[in-house]
N, CA, C and O atoms as a GROMACS GRO file, in nm:
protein
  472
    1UNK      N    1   2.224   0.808   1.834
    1UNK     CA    2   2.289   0.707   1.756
    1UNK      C    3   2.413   0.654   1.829
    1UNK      O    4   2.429   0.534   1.813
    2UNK      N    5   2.486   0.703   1.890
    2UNK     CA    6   2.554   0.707   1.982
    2UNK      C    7   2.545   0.567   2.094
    2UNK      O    8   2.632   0.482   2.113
    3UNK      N    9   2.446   0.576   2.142
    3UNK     CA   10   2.402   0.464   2.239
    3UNK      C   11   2.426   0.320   2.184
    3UNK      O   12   2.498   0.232   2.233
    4UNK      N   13   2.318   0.313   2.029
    4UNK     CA   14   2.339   0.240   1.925
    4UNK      C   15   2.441   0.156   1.876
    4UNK      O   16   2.460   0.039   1.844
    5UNK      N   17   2.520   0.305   1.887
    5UNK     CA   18   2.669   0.232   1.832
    5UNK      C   19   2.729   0.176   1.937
    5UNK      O   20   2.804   0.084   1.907
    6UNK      N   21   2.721   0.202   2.054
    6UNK     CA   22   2.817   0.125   2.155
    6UNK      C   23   2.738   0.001   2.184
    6UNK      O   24   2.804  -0.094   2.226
    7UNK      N   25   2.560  -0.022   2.164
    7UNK     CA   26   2.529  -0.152   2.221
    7UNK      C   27   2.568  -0.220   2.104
    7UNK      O   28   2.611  -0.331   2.134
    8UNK      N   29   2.572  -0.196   1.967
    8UNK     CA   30   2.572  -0.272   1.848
    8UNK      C   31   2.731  -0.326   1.821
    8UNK      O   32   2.788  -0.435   1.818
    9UNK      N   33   2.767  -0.190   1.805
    9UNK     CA   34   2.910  -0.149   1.736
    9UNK      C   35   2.908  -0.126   1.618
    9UNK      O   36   3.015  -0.125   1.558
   10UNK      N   37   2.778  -0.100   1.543
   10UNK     CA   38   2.792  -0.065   1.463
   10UNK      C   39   2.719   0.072   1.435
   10UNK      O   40   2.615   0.081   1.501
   11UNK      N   41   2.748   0.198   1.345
   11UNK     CA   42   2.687   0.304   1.311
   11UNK      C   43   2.613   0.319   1.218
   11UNK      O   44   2.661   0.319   1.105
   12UNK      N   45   2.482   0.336   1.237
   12UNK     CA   46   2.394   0.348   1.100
   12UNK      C   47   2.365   0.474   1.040
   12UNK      O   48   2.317   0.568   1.104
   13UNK      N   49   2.390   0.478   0.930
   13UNK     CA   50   2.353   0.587   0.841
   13UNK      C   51   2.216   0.655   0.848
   13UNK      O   52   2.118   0.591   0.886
   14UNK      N   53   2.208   0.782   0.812
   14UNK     CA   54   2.086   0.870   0.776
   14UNK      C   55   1.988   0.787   0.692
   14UNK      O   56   1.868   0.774   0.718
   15UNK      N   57   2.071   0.717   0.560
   15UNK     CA   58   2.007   0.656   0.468
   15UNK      C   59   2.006   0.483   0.537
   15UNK      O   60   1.948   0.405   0.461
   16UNK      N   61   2.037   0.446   0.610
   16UNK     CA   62   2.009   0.316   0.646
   16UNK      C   63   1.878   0.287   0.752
   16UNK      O   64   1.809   0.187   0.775
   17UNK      N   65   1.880   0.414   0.799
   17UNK     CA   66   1.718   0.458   0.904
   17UNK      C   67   1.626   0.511   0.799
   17UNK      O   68   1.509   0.480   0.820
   18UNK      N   69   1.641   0.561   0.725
   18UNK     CA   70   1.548   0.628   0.610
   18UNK      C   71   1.481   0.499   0.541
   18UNK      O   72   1.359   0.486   0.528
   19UNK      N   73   1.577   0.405   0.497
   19UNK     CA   74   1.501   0.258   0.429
   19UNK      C   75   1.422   0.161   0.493
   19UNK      O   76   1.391   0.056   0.436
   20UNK      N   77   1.374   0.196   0.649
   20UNK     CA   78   1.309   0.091   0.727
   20UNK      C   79   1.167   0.187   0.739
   20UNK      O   80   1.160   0.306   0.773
   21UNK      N   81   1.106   0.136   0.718
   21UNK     CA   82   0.959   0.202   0.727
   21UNK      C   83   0.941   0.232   0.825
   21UNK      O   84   0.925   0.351   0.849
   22UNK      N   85   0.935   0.112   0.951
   22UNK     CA   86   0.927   0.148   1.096
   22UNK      C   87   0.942   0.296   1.146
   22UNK      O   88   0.878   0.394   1.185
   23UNK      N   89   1.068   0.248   1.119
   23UNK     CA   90   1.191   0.415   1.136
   23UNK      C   91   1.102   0.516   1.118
   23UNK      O   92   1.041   0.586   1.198
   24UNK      N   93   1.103   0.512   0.975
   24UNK     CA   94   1.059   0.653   0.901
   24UNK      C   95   0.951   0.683   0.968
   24UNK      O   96   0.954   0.770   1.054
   25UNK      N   97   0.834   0.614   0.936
   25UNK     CA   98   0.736   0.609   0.982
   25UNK      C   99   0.688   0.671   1.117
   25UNK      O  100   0.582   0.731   1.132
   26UNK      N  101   0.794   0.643   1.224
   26UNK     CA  102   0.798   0.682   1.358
   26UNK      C  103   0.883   0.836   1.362
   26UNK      O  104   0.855   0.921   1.447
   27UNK      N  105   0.977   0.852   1.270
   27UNK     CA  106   1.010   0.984   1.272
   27UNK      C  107   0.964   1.060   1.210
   27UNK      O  108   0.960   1.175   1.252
   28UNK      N  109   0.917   1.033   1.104
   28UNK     CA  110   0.768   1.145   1.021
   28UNK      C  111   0.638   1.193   1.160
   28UNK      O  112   0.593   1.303   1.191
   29UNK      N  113   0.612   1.065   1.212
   29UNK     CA  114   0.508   1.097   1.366
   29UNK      C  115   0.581   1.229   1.454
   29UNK      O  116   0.515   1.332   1.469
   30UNK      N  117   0.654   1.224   1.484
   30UNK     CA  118   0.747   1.300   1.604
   30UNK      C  119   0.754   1.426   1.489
   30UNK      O  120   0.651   1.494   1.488
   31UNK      N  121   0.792   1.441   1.454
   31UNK     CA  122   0.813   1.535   1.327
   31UNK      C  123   0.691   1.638   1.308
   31UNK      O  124   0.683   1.760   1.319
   32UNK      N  125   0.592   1.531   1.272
   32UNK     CA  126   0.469   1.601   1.256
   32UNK      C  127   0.451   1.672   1.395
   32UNK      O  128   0.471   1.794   1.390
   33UNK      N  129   0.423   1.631   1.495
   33UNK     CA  130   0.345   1.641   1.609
   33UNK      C  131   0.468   1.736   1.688
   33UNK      O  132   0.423   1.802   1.782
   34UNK      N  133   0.603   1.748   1.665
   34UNK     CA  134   0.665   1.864   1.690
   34UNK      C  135   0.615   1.991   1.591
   34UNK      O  136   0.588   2.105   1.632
   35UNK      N  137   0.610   1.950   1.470
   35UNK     CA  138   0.490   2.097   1.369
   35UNK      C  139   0.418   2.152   1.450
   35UNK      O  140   0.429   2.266   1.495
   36UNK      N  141   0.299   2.030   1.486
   36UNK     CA  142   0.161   2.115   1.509
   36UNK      C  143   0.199   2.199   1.643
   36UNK      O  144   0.146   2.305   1.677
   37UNK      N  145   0.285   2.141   1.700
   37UNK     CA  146   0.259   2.215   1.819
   37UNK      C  147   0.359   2.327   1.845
   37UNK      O  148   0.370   2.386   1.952
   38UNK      N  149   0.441   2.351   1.716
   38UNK     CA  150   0.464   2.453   1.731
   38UNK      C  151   0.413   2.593   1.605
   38UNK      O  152   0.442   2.712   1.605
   39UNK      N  153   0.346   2.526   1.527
   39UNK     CA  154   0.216   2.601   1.503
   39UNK      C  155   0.144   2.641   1.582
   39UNK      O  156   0.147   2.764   1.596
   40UNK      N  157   0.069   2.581   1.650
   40UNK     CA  158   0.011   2.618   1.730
   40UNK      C  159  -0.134   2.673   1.626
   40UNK      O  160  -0.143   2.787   1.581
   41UNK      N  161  -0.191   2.613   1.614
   41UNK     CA  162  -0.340   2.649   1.509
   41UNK      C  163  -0.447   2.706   1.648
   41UNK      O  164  -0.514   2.809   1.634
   42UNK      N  165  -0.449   2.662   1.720
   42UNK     CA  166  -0.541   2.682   1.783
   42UNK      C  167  -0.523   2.831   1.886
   42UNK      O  168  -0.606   2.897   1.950
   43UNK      N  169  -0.385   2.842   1.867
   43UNK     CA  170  -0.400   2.977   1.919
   43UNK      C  171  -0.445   3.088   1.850
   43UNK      O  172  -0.475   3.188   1.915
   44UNK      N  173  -0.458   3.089   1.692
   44UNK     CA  174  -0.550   3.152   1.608
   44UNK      C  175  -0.709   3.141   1.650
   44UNK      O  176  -0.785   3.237   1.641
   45UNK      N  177  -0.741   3.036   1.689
   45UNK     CA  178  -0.865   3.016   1.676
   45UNK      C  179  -0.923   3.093   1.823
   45UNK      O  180  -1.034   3.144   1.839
   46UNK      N  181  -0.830   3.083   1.905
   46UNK     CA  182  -0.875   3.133   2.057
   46UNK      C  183  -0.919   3.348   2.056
   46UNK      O  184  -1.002   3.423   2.108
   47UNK      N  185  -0.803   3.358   1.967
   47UNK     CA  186  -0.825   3.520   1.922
   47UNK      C  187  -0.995   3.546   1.878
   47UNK      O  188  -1.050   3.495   1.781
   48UNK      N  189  -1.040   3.613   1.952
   48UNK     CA  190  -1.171   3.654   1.920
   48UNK      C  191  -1.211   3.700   1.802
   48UNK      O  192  -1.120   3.778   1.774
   49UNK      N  193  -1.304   3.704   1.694
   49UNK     CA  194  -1.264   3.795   1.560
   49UNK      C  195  -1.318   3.948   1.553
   49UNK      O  196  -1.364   4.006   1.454
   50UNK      N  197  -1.298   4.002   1.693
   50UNK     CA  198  -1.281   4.130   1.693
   50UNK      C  199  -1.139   4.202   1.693
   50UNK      O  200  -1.107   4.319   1.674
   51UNK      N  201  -1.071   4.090   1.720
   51UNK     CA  202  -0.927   4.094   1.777
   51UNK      C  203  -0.870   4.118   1.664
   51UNK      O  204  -0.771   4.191   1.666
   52UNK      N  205  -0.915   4.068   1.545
   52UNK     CA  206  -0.784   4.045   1.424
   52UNK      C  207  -0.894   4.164   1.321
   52UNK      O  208  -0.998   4.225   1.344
   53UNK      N  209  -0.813   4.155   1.220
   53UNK     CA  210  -0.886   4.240   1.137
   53UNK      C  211  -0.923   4.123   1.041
   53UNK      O  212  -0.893   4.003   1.033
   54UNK      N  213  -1.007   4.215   0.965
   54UNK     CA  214  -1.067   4.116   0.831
   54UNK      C  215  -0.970   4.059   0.762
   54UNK      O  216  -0.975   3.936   0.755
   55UNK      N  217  -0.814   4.158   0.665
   55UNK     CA  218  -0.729   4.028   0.641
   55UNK      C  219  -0.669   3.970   0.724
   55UNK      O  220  -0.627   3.860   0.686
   56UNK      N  221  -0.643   4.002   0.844
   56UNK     CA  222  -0.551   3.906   0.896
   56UNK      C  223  -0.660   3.779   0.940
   56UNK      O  224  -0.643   3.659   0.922
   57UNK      N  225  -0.761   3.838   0.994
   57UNK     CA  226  -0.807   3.664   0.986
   57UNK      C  227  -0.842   3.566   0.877
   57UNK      O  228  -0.864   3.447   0.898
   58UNK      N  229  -0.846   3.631   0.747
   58UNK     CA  230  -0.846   3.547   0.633
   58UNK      C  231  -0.712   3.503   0.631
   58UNK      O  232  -0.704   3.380   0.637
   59UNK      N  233  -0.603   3.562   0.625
   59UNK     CA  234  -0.450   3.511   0.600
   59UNK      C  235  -0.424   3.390   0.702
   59UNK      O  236  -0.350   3.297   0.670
   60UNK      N  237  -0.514   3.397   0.880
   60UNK     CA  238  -0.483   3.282   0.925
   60UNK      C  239  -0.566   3.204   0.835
   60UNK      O  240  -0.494   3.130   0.768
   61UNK      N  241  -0.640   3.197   0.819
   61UNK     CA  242  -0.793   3.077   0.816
   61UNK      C  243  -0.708   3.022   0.647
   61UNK      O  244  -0.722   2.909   0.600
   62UNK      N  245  -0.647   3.101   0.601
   62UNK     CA  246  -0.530   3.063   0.495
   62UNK      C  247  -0.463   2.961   0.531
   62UNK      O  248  -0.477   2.845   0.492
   63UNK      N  249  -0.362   3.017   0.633
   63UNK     CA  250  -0.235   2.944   0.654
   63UNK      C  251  -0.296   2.796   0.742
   63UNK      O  252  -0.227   2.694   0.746
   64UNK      N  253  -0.440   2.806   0.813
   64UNK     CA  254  -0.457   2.712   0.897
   64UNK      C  255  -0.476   2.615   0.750
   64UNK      O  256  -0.397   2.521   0.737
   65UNK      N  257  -0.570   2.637   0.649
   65UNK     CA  258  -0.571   2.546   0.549
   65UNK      C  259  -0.503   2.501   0.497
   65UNK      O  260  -0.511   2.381   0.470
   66UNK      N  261  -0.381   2.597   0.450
   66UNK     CA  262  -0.282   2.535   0.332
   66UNK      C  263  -0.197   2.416   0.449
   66UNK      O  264  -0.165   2.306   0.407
   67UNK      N  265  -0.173   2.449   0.570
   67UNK     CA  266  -0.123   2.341   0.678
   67UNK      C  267  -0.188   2.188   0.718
   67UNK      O  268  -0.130   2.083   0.747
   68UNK      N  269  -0.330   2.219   0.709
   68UNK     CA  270  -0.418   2.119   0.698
   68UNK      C  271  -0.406   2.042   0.562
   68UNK      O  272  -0.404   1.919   0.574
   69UNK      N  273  -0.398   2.089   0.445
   69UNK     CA  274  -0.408   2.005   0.340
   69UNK      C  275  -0.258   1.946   0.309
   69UNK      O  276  -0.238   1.849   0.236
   70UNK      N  277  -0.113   2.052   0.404
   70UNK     CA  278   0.016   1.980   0.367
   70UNK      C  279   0.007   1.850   0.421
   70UNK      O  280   0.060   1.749   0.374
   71UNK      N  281  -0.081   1.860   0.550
   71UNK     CA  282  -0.065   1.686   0.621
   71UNK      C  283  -0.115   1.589   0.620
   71UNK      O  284  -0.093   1.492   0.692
   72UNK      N  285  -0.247   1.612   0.473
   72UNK     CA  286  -0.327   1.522   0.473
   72UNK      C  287  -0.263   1.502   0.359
   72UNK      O  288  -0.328   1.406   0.318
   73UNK      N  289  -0.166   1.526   0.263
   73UNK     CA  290  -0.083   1.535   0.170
   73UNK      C  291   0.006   1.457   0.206
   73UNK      O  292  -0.005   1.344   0.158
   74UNK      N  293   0.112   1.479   0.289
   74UNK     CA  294   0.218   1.431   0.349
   74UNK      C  295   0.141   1.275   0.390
   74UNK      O  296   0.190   1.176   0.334
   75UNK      N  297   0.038   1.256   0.474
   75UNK     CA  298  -0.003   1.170   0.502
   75UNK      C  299  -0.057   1.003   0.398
   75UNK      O  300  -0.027   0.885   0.408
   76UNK      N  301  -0.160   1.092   0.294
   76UNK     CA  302  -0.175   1.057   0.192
   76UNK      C  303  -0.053   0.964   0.133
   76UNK      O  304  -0.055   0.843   0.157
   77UNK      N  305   0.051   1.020   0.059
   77UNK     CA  306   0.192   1.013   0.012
   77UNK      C  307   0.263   0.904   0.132
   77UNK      O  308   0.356   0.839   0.084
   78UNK      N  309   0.235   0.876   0.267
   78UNK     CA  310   0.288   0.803   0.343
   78UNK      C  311   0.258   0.686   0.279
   78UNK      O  312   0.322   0.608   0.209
   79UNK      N  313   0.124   0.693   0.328
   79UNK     CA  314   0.022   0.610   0.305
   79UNK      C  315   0.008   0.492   0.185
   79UNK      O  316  -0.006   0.370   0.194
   80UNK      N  317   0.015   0.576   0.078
   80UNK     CA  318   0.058   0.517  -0.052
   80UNK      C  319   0.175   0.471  -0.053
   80UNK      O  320   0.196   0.353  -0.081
   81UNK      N  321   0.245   0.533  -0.031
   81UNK     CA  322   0.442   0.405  -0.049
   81UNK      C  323   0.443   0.310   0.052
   81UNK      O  324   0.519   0.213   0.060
   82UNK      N  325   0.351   0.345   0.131
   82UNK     CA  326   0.324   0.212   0.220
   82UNK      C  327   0.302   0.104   0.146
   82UNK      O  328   0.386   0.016   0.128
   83UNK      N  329   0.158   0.108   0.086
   83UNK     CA  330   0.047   0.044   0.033
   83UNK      C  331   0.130   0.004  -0.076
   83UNK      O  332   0.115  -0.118  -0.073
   84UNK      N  333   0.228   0.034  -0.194
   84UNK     CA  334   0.321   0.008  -0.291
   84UNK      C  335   0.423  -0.101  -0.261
   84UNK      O  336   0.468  -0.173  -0.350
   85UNK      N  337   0.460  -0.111  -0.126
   85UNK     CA  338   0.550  -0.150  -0.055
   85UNK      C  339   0.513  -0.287  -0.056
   85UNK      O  340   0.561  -0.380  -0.121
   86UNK      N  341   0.390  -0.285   0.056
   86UNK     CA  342   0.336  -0.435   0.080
   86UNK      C  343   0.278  -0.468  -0.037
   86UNK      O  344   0.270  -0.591  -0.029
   87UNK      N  345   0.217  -0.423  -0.174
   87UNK     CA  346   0.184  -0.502  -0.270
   87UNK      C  347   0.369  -0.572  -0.345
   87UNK      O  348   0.412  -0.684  -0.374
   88UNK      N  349   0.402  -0.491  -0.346
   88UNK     CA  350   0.561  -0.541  -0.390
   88UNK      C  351   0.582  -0.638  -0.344
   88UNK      O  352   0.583  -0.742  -0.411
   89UNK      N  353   0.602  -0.636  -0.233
   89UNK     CA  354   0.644  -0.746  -0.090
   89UNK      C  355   0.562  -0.865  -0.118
   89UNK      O  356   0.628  -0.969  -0.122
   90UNK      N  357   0.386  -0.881  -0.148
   90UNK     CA  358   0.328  -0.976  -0.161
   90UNK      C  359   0.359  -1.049  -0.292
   90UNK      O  360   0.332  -1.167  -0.312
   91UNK      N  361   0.418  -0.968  -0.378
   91UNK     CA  362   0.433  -1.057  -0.539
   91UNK      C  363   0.517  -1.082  -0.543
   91UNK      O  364   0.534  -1.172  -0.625
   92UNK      N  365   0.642  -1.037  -0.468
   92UNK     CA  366   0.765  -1.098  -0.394
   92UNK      C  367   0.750  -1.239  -0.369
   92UNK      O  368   0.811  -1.331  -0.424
   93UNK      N  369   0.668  -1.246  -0.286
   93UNK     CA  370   0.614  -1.355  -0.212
   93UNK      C  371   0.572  -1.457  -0.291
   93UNK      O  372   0.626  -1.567  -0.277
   94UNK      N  373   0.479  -1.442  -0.377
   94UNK     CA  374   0.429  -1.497  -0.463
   94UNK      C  375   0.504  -1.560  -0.558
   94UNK      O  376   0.507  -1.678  -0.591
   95UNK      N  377   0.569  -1.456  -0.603
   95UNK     CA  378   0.659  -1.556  -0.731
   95UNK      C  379   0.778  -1.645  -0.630
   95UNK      O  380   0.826  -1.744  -0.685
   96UNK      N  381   0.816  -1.619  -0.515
   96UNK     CA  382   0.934  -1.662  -0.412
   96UNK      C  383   0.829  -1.814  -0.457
   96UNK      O  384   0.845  -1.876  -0.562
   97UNK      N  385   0.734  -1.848  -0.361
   97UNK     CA  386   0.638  -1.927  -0.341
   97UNK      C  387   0.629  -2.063  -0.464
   97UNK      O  388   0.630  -2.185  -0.447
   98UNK      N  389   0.619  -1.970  -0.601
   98UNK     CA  390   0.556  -2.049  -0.675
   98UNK      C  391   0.730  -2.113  -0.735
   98UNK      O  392   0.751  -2.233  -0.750
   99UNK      N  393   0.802  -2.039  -0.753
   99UNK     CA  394   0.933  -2.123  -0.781
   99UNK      C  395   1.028  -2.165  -0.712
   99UNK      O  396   1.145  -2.178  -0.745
  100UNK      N  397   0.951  -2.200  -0.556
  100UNK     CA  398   1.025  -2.286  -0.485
  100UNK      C  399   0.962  -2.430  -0.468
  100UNK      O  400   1.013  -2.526  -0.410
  101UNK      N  401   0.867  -2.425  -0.518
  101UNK     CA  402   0.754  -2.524  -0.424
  101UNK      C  403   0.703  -2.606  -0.557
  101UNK      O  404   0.783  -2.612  -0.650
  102UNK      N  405   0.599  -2.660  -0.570
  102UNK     CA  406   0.544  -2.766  -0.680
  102UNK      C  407   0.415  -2.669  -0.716
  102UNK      O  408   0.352  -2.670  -0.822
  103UNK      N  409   0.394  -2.593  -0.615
  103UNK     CA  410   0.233  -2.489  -0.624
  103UNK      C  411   0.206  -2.439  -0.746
  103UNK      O  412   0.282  -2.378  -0.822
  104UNK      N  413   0.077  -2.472  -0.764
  104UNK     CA  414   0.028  -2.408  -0.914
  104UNK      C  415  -0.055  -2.289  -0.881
  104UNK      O  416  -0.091  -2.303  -0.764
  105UNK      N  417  -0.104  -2.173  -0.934
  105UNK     CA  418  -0.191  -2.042  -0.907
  105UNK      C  419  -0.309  -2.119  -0.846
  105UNK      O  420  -0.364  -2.087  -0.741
  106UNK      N  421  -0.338  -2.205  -0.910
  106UNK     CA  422  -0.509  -2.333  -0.907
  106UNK      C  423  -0.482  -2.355  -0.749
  106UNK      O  424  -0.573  -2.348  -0.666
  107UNK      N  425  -0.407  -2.369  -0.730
  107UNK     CA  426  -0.377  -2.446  -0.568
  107UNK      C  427  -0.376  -2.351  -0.513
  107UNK      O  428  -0.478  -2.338  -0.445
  108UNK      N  429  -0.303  -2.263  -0.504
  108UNK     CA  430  -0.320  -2.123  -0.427
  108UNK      C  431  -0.439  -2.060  -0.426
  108UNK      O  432  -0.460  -1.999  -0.321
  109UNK      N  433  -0.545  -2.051  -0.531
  109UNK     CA  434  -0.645  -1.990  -0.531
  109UNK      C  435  -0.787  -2.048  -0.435
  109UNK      O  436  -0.893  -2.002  -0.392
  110UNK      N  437  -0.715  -2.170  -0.436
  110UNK     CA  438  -0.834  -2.243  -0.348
  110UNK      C  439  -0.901  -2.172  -0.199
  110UNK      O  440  -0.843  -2.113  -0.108
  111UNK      N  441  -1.030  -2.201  -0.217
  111UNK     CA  442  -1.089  -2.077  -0.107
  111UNK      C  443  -1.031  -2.186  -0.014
  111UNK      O  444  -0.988  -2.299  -0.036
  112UNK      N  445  -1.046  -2.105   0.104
  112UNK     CA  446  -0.988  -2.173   0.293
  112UNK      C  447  -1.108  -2.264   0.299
  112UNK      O  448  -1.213  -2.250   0.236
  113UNK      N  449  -1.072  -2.377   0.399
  113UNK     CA  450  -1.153  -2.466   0.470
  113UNK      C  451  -1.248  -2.387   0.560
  113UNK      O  452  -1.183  -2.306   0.627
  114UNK      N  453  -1.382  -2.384   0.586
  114UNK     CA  454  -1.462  -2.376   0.654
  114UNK      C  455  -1.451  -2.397   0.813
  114UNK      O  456  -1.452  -2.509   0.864
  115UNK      N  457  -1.439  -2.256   0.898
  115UNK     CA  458  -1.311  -2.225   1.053
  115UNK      C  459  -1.434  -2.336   1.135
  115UNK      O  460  -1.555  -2.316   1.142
  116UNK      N  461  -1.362  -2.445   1.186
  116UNK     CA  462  -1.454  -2.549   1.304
  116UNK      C  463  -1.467  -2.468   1.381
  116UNK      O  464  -1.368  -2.411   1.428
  117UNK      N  465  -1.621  -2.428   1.429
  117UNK     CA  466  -1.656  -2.339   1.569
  117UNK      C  467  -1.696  -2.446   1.666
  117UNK      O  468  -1.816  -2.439   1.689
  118UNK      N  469  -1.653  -2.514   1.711
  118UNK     CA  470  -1.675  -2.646   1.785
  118UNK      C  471  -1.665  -2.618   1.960
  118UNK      O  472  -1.681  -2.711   2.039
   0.00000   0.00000   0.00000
C-alpha cells in the first residue's frame, strides 16, 4: 500500500479495497491458492494406505472433504454476490435509462435488428 500511496498520495483503507470486487475477488484467489498449497491434500493422497491406519485415513479423507466443500462454499457465496451485484447494477441502469431519456419498456423490449453478414 505503500507504493500506492506515494504514486497516488492517497491511502486506501482495508474497507475501501474490500468494496471493489476486482480487489476482492483477486485477493480471495491468492488467498485460496496460498490454502491449498499449504494444505497440501495431495500429500495425504501420496501416503500409501498401508501407511496410515484405518482412522487416520478416514480423519484425512474427512478433512480432505470438509476442505473441498469449504471452497466450493466460499466459491458458491462469491459467486452469488457477484451475480446480486450485476443484477442490481442492471436495474440501476434501467431505471437511470428510463428517467433520463423519452424510452418506454415497449422500446426497450424491441428484439435487435437482424446482424448484416455481408
Amino acid at each position: 500500500m505503500d507504493i500506492v500511496e506515494q504514486i497516488t498520495g492517497t491511502r486506501f483503507s482495508r474497507q475501501t479495497l474490500d468494496a471493489k470486487p476486482a480487489i476482492k475477488n483477486a485477493y480471495e484467489a491468492k488467498r485460496k491458492l496460498q490454502q491449498r498449497e499449504n494444505a497440501r491434500p495431495d500429500a495425504i493422497r501420496k501416503r500409501s494406505p498401508a501407511e496410515l491406519t484405518t482412522i487416520e485415513a478416514l480423519r484425512a479423507q474427512i478433512d480432505l472433504r470438509d476442505r473441498l466443500i469449504a471452497e466450493r462454499d466460499a466459491t458458491i457465496s462469491a459467486q452469488s454476490e457477484r451475480i446480486a451485484a450485476l443484477l442490481e447494477k442492471f436495474a440501476r441502469w434501467g431505471h437511470q435509462l428510463l428517467s433520463v431519456s423519452n424510452l418506454t419498456l415497449d422500446m426497450l423490449d424491441t428484439p435487435l435488428p437482424p446482424a448484416s453478414r455481408s
